[in-house]
GUGUKE-294309 format. One record per atom (N, C-alpha, C): residue in three letters; x, y, z. Coordinates in pm, whole numbers, plus 32768, in hexadecimal, padded with zeros to 4 digits. Example, Ala and Ser with C-alpha at 12.3 -4.5 7.8 and 13.67 -1.06 7.14 Angstrom:
GUGUKE-294309
Ala85277DC7830C Ala84CE7E3E830C Ala85287EB6830C Ser85057F1F82C4 Ser85577F9682CA Ser850A80038313 
//
This chain:
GUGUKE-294309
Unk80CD7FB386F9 Unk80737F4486E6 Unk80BD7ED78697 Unk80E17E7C86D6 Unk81117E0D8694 Unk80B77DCD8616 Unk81177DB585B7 Unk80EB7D518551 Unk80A47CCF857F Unk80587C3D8541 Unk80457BDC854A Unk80BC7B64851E Unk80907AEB8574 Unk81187A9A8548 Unk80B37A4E84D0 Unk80E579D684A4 Unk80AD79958437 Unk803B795F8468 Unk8066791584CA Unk7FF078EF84ED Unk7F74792A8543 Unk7F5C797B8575 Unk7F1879E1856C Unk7E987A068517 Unk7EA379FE848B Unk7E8F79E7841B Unk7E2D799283FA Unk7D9A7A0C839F Unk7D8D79828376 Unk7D3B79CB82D4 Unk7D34794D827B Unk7D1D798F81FB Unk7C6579DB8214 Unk7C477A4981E9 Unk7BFA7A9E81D7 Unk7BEA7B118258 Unk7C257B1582B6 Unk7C787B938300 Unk7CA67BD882C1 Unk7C137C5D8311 Unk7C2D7CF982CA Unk7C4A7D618336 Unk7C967DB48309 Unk7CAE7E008378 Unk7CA47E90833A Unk7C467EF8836E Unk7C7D7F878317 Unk7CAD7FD7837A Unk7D407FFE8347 Unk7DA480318386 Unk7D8D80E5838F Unk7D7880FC83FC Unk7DA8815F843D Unk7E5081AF8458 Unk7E6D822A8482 Unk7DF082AC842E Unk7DEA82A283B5 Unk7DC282FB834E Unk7DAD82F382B9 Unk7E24836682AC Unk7E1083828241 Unk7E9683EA8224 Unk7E75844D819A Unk7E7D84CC81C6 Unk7E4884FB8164 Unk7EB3855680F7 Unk7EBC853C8082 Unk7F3A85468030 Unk7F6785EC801A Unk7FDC86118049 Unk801C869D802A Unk804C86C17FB5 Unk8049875B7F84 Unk80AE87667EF3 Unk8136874B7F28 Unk813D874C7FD5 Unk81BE87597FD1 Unk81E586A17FD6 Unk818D86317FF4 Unk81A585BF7FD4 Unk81CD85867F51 Unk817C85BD7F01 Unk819A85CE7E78 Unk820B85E47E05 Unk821586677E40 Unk82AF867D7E48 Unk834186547E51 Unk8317864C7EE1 Unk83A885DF7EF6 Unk8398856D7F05 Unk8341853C7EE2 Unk833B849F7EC0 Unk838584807E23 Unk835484ED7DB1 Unk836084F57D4C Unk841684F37D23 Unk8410855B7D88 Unk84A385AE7D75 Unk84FC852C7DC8 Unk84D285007E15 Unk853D84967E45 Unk856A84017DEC Unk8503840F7DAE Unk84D3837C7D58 Unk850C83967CDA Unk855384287C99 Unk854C84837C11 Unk8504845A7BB5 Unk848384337BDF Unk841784687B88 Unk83DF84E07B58 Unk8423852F7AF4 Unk83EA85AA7ACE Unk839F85B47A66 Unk830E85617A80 Unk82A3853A7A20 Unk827585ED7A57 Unk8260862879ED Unk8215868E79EF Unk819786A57A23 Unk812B861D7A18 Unk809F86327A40 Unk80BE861F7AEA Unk8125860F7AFC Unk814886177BBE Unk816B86887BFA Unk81A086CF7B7A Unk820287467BAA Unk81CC87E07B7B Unk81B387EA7B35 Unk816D88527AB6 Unk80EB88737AC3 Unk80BF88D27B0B Unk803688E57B3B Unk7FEB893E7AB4 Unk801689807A71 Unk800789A17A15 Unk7FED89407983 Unk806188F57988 Unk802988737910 Unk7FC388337946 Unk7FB6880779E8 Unk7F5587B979FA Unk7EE987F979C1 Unk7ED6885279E2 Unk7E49889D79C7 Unk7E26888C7949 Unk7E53887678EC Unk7E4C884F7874 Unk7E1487CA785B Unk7E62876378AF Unk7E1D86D37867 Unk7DAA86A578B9 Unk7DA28621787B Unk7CD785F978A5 Unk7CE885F3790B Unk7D05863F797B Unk7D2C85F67A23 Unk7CED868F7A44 Unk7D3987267A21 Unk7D4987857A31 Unk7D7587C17AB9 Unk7DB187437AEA Unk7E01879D7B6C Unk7E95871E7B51 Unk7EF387297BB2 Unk7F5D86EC7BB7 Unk7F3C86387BF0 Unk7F5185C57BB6 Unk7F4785877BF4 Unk7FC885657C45 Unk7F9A84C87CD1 Unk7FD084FC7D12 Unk802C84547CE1 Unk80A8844B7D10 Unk810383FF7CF7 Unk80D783727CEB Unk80EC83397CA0 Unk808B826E7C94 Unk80C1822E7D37 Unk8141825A7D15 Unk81BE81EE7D61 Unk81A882457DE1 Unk816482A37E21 Unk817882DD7EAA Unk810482747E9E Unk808182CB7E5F Unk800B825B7E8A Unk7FFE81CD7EE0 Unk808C81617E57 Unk80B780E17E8A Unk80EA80F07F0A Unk812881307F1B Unk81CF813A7FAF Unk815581458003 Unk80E1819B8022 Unk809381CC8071 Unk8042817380B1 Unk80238109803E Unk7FCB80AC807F Unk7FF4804580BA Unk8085802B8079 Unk80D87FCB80F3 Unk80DF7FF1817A Unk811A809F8143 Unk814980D381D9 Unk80B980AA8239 Unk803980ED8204 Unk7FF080E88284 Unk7FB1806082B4 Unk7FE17FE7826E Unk7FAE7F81829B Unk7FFF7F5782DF Unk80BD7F8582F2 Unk811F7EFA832A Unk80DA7F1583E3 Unk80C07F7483F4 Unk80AE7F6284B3 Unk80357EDB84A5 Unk7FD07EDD8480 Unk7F8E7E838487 Unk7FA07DE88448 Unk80187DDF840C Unk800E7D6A83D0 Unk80727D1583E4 Unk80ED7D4383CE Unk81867D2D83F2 Unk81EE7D6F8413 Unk81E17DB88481 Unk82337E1184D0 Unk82677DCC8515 Unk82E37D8B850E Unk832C7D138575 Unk832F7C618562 Unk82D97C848505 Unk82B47BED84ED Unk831B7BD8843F Unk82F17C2683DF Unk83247C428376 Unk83BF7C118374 Unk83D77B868320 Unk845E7B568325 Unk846E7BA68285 Unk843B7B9A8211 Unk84377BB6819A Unk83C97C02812F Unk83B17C858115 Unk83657C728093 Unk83767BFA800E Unk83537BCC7FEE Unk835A7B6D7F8B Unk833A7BA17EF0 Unk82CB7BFE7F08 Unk82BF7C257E6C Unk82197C7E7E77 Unk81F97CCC7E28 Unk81A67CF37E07 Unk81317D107D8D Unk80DE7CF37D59 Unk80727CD77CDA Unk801C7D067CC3 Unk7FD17D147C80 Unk7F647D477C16 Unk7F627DC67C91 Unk7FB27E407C65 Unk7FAF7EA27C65 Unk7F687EF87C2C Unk7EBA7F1E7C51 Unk7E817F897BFE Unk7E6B80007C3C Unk7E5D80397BF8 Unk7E3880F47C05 Unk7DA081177BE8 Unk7D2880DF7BF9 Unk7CB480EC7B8E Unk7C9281A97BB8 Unk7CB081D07C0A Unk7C7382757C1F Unk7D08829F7C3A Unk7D3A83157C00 Unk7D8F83777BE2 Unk7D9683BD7CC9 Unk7DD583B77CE5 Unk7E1984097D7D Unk7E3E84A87D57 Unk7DE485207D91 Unk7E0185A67DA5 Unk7E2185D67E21 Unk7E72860B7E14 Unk7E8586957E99 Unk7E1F86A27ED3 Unk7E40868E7F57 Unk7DB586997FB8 Unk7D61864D7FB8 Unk7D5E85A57F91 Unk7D0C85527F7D Unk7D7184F17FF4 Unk7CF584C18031 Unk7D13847080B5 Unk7CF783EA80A8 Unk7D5D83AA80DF Unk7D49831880A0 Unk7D6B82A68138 Unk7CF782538107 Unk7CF281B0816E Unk7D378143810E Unk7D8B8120818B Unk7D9780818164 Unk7D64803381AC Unk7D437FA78173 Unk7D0F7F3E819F Unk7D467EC08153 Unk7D3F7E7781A3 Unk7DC47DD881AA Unk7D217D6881AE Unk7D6F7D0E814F Unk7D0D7CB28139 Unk7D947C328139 Unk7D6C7BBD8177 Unk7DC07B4C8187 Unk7D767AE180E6 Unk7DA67ADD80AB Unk7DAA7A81801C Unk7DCE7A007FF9 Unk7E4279F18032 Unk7E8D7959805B Unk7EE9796280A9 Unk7EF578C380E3 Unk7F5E78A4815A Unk7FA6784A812F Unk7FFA782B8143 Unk804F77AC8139 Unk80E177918194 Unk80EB76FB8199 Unk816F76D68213 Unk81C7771381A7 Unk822F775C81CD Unk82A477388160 Unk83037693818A Unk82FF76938102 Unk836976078115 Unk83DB75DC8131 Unk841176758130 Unk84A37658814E Unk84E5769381D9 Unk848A76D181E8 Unk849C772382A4 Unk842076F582DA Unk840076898351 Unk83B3764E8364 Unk837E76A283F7 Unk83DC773283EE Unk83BE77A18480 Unk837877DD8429 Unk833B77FB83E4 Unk831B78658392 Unk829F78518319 Unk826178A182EB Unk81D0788382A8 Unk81E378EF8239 Unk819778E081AF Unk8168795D813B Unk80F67985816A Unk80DF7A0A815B Unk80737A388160 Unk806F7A8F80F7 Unk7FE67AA280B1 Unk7FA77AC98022 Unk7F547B42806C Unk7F827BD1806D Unk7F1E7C1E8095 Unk7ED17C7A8007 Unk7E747C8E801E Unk7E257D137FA1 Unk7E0B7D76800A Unk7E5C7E037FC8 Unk7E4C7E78801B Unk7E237ED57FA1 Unk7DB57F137FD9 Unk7D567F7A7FAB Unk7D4580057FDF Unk7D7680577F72 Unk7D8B80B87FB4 Unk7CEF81307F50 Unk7CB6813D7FA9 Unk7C4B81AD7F80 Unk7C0C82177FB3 Unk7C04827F7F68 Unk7BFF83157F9B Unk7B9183477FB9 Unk7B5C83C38002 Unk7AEE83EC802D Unk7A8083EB8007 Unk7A6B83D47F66 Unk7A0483A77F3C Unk79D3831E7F2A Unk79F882A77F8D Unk7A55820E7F78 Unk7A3382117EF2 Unk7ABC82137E98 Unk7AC881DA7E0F Unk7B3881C17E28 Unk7B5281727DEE Unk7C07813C7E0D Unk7C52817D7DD1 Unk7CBC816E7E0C Unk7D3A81A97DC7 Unk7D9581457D85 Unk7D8B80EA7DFE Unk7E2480877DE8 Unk7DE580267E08 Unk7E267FC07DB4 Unk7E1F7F447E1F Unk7E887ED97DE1 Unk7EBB7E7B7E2F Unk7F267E4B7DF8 Unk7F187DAB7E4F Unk7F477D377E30 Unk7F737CC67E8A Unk80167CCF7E90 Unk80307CB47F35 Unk80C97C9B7F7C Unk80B47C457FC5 Unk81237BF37F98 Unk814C7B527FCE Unk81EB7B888037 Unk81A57B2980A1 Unk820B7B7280FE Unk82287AD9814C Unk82AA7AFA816D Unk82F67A7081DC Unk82D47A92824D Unk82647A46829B Unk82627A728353 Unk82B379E383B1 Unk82C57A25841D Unk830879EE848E Unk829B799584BA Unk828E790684FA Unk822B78AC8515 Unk8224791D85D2 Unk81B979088627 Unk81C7794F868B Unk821A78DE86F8 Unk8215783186CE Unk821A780C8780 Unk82C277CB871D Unk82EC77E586B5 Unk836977AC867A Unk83FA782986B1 
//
């Protein structure tokens, strides 16, 4: 499924992205282990059990990677000249093992860029929330798209 070009686009376009994805110890894991994050409350099923969570939580930064991953088919798969940057990164509900999670893409702002006159910013908010919808994630990414008829 191809991405959208810029123009395409328009500010308050929502899309909730398909399939959802539901999080493994073994995602966990080697997300952790690839990243060498060896925060204990990721790894240590035993300490987890201990703190106010009482199971392992599950990695912040897979959470993040996850909700990009499941939005690029729908948003900028081909079109995507640049990520530009990413913002107000929150976490408000904690991600467990076996908790299944949606994203959904919200368009925020547009703009020409000024200096590549083929090409447009786009301001997305992607929301990522789990089976009980409470969010998990949600973050804004400013991304460089390809104009479609440039």
């Amino acid at each position: 499924m191809p991405g959208r070009f810029f123009d395409e686009w328009t500010v308050g376009d929502r899309i909730t992205h398909q399939p959802s994805r539901t999080v493994t110890e073994t995602d966990n894991l080697m997300f952790s282990a690839m990243t060498h994050n060896m925060q204990p409350l990721h790894l240590d099923a035993e300490m987890a059990k201990k703190s106010e969570f009482g199971q392992i939580l599950v990695n912040s930064t897979f959470t993040f990677s996850l909700a990009v991953g499941l939005s690029i088919a729908d948003t900028t798969v081909g079109t995507l000249v640049a990520n530009l940057g990413f913002d107000k990164v929150v976490t408000p509900k904690p991600t467990f093992i076996g908790d299944t999670l949606t994203c959904t893409t919200e368009v925020v702002e547009m703009r020409e860029s000024k200096s590549r006159p083929t090409q447009g910013i786009v301001v997305f908010r992607h929301e990522l929330t789990n089976q009980h919808g409470e969010v998990a994630l949600s973050c804004l990414r400013s991304v460089l798209l390809k104009k479609k008829d440039a």
